[in-house]
C-alpha positions as CSV (number, residue, x, y, z in Angstrom):
1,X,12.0,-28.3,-0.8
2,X,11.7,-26.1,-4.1
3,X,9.3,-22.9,-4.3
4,X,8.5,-21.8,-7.5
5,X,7.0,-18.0,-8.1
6,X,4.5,-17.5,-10.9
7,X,3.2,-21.0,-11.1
8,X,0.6,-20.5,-13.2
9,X,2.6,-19.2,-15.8
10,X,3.9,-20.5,-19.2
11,X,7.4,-20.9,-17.7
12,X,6.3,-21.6,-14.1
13,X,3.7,-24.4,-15.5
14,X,6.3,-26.2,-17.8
15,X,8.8,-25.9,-14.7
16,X,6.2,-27.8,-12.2
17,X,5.5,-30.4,-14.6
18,X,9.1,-31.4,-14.5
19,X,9.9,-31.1,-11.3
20,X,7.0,-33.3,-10.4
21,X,7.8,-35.8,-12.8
22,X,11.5,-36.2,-11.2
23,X,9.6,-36.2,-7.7
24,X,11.4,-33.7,-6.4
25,X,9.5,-31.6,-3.6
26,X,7.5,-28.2,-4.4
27,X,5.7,-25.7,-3.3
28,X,4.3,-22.9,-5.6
29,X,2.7,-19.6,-5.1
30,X,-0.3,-18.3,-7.1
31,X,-2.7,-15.2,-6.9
32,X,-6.0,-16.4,-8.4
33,X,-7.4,-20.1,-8.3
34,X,-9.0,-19.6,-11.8
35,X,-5.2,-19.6,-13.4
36,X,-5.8,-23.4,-12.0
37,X,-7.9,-24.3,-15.1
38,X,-5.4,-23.2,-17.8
39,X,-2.4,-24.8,-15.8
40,X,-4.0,-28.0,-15.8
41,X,-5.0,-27.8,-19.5
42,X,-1.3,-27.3,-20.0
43,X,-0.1,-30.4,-18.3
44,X,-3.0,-32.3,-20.3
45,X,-0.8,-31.5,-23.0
46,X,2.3,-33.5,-21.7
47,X,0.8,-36.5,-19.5
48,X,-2.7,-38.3,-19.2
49,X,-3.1,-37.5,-15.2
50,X,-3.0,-33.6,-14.9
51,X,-5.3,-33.5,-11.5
52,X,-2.4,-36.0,-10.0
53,X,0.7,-33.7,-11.3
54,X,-1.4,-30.6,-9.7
55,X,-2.2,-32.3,-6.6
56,X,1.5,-33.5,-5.6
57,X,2.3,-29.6,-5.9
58,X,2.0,-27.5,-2.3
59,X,-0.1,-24.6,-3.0
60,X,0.1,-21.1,-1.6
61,X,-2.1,-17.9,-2.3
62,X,0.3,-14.9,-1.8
63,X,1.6,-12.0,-3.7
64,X,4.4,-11.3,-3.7
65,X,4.4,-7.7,-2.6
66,X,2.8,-9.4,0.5
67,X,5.5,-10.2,2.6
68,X,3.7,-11.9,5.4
69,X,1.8,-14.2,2.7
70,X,5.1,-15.5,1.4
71,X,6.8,-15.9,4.6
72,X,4.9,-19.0,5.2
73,X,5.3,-20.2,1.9
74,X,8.9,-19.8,2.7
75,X,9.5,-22.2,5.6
76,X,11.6,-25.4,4.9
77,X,12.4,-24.0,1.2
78,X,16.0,-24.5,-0.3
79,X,15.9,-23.5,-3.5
80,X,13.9,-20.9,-5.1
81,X,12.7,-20.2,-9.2
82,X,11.7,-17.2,-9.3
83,X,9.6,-16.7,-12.3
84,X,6.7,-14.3,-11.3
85,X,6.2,-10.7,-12.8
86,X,4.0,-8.5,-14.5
87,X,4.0,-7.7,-18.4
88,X,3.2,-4.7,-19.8
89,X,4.6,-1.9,-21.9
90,X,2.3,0.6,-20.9
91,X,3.5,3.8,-19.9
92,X,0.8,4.0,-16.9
93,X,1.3,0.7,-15.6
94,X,4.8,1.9,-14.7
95,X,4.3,2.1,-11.0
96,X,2.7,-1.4,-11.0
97,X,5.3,-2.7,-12.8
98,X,8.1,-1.3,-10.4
99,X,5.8,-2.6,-7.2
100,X,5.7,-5.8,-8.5
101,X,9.2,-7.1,-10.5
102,X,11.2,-4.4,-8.4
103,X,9.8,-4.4,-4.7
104,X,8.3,-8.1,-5.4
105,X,11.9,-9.5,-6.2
106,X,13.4,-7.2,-3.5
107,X,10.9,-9.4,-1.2
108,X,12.0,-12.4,-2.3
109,X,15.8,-12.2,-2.1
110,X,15.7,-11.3,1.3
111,X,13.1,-14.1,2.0
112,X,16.2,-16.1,0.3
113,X,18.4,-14.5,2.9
114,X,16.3,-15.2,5.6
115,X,15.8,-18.4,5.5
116,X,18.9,-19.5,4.3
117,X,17.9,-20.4,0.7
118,X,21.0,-22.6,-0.9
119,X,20.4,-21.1,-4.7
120,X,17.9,-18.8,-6.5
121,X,17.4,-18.7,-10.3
122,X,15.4,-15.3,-11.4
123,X,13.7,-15.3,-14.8
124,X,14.4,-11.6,-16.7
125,X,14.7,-11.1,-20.0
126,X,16.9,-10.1,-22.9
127,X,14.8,-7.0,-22.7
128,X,17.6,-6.2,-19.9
129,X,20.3,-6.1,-21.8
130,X,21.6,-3.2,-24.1
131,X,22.2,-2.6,-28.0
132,X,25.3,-2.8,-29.6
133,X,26.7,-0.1,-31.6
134,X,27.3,-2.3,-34.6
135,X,25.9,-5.5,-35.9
136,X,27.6,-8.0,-33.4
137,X,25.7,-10.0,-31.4
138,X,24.3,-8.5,-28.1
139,X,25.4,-10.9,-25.3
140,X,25.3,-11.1,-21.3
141,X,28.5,-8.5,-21.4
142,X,26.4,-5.8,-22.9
143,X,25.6,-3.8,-20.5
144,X,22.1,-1.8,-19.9
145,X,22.5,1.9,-21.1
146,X,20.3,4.3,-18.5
147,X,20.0,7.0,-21.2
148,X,18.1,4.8,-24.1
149,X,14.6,5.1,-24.2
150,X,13.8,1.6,-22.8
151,X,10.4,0.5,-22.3
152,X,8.8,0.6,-18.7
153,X,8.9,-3.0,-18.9
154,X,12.6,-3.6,-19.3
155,X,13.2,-0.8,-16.5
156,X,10.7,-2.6,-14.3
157,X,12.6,-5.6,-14.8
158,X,16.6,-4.0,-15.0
159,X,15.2,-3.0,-11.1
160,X,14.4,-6.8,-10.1
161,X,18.1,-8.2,-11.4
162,X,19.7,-5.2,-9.6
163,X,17.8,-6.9,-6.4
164,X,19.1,-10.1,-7.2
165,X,23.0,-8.4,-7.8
166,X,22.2,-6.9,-4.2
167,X,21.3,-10.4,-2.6
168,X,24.9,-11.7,-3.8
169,X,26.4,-8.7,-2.3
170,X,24.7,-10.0,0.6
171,X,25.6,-13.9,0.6
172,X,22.7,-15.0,-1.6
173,X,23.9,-17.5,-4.4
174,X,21.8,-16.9,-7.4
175,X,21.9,-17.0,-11.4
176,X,19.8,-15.1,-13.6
177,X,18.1,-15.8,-17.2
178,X,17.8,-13.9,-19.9
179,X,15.3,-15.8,-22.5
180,X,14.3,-14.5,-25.7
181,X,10.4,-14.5,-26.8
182,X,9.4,-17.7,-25.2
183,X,7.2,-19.8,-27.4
184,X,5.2,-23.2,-25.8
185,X,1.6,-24.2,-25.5
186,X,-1.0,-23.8,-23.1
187,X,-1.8,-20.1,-23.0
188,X,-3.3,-18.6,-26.2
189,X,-4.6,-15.2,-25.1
190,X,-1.1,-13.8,-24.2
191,X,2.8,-13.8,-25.1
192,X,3.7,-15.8,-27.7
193,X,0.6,-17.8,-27.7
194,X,-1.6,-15.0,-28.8
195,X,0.5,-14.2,-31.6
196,X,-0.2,-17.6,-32.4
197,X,-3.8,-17.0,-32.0
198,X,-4.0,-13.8,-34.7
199,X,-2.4,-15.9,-37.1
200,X,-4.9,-18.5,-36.8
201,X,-7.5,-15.4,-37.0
202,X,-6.0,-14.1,-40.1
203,X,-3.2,-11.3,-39.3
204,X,-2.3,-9.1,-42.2
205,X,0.8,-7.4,-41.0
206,X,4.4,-8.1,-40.6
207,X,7.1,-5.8,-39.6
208,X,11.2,-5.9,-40.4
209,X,11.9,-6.1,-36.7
210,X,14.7,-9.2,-35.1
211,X,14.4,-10.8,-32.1
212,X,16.0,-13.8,-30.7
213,X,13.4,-16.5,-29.8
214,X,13.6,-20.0,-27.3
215,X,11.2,-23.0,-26.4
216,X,9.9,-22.9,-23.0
217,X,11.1,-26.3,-22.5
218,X,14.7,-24.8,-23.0
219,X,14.0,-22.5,-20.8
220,X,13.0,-24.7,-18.0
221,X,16.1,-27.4,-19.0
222,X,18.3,-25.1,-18.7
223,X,17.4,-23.4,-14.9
224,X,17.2,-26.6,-14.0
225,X,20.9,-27.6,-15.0
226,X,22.3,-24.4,-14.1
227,X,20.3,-24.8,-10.6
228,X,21.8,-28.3,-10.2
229,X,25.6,-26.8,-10.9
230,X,27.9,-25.1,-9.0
231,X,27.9,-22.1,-11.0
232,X,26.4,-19.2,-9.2
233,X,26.2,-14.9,-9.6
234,X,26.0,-15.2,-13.4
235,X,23.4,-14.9,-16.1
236,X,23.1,-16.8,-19.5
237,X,20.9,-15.5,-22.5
238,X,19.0,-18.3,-23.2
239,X,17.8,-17.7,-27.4
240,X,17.8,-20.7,-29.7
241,X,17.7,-18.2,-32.9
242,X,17.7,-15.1,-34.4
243,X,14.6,-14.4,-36.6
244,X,12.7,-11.4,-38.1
245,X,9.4,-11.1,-37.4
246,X,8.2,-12.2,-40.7
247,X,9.8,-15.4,-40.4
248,X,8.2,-16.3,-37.2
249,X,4.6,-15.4,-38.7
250,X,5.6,-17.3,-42.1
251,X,6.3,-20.3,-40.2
252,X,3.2,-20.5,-37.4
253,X,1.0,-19.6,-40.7
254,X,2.6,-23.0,-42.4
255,X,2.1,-24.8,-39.1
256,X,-1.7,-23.4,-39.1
257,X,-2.2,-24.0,-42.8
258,X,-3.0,-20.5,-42.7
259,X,-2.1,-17.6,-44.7
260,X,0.4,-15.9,-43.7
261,X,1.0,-12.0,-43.6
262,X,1.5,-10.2,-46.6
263,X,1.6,-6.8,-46.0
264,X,4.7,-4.4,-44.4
265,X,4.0,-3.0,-41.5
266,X,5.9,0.5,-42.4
267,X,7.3,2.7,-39.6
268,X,4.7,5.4,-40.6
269,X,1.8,3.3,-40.1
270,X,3.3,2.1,-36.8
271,X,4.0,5.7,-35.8
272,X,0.0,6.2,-36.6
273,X,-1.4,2.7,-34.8
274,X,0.4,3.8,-31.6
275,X,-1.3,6.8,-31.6
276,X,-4.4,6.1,-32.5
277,X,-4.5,3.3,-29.5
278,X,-3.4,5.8,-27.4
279,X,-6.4,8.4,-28.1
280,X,-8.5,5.5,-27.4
281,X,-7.0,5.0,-24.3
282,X,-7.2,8.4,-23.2
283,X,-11.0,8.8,-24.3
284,X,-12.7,5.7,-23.7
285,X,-9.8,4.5,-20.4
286,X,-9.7,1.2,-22.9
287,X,-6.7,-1.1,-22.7
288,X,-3.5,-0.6,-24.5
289,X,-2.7,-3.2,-26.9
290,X,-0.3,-1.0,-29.2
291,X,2.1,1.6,-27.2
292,X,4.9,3.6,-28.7
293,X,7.6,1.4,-27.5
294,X,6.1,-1.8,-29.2
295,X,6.1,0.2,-32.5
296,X,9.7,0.7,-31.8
297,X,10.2,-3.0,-30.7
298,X,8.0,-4.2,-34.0
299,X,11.0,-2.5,-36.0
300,X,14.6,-3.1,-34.1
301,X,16.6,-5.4,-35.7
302,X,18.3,-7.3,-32.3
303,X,20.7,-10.1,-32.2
304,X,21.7,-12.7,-29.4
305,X,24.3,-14.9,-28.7
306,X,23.6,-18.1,-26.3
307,X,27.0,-18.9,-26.8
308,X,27.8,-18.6,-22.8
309,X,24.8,-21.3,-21.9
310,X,25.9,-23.8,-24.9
311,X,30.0,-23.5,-23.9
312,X,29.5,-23.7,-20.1
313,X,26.6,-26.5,-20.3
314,X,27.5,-27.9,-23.5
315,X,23.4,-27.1,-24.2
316,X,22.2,-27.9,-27.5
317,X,18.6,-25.6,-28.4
318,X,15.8,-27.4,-30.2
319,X,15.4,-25.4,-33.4
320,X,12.4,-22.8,-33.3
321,X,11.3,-24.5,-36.5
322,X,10.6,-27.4,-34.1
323,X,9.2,-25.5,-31.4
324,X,6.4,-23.5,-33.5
325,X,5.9,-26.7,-35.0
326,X,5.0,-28.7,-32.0
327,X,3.2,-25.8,-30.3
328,X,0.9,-25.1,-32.9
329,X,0.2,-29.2,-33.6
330,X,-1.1,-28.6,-30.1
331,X,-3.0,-25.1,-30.8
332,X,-4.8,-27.1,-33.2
333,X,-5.3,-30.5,-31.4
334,X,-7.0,-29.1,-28.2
């Protein structure tokens, strides 16, 4: 029996669907039974029977800072995907980032001890890993600097691999994934998909910022291959390409038939946009939806290498030309 974490999720959705398909057993925790509606709008994109794929999935409402809610969803399990966390990269979410992707993973590995789970695969992010001092490629060996100004987001989520490190300590056999900016269908009011969604609007910015970038269905092929080796305690960077942020607007806006940005973003206007969010925030208690770290984010120029995941499973990535390609044919079909 499999449990899967964040079910409802873009990763967590794409990883039932195929699990299902190959008939394999699974259970899978969610928090809120209106995240149903999107998750079977996502398998509509993949087969004609989405009620049957949802149905053949073991459901189970817990959080998982709520350790006697999981510890039923826990019994008979043997493998476990962890792929459950909170996103956000504002500064006073930082205690409800740490309760959940710290103390929530610290629940689950040692519900993975308890119960004798065989192998746990925890999805993190390259936002874990540090910068290099030159231009080479950052990769799984470059380590996490304490002393940078990281965003609460990566701390929050630097915590929950150091849980998983402490549950091999322990006798837990694990492996950990570090994607880039994961781009699939099926949820277009956050992540990737509503970047896709201002493009379609009309977005007039780009910024000079590089990132590394990966198909969800990578993503979920490649847990499931390393979950199905013998190779346990290690993590792979899992990023198809390297692309500036222009690029990736240029080519949803040809997808769309839309126009695409024209205008620089310039560090001075960043600088101004962050701040003029955050006044709103502190006046009106409104939402952040531009913090000080995504200004820095919009302009760091980050390479990755995948070169671990392609040597030691001979993977081959689907381009991300492909991937934007057949995500937004989607966007626009449903």
């Amino acid at each position: 029996m499999v449990l899967v974490t964040g079910g409802t999720g873009l990763v967590g959705a794409h990883l039932l669907l195929q699990l299902v398909k190959t008939n394999t057993s699974v259970k899978a925790i969610y928090r809120d039974e209106n995240s149903f509606e999107a998750l079977k709008k996502c398998f509509s994109f993949y087969v004609s029977n989405p009620d049957d794929i949802f149905t053949k999935i073991e459901w189970f409402k817990a959080d998982i800072t709520n350790i006697p809610q999981l510890t039923e969803a826990f019994l008979d399990v043997k493998e476990v995907y962890h792929c459950a966390a909170m996103i956000s990269f504002t500064p006073s979410d930082f205690d409800a980032l740490k309760k959940t992707n710290i103390e929530g993973t610290a629940n689950i590995v040692n519900l993975c001890l308890s119960y004798g789970v065989s192998k746990l695969c925890y999805v993190s992010s390259i936002a874990t890993l540090g910068a290099t001092l030159n231009d080479d490629k950052i990769t799984e060996d470059t380590h996490w600097n304490n002393e940078a100004k990281n965003s609460v987001y990566a701390i929050s989520k630097y915590g929950a691999e150091l849980e998983v490190w402490r549950g091999t300590q322990e006798g837990l056999n694990a492996v950990i994934v570090n994607p880039g900016v994961i781009i699939g269908p099926g949820f277009w009011y956050k992540g990737s998909g509503s970047l896709i969604r201002k493009v379609d609007k009309g977005l007039n910015y780009f910024t000079t910022g590089i990132t590394g970038f990966v198909g969800v269905n990578d993503v979920v092929d490649a847990m499931l291959k390393l979950m199905k080796s013998s190779i346990i305690n290690e993590r792979f960077v899992l990023v198809s390409e390297n692309w500036s942020y222009k690029e990736f607007f240029n080519a949803i806006a040809k997808s769309l038939k839309k126009s695409a940005p024209k205008q620089k973003a310039s560090r001075l206007l960043l600088e101004i946009a962050w701040r003029i969010d955050w006044l709103k925030h502190t006046l009106f208690n409104s939402k952040r939806k531009f913090t000080k770290s995504m200004a820095k984010t919009a302009l760091k120029k980050d390479s990755y290498s995948a070169h671990k995941i392609k040597n030691t499973l001979n993977y081959s990535f689907q381009t991300i030309n492909e991937v934007i390609e057949q995500t937004c044919e989607i966007y626009i079909s449903k």
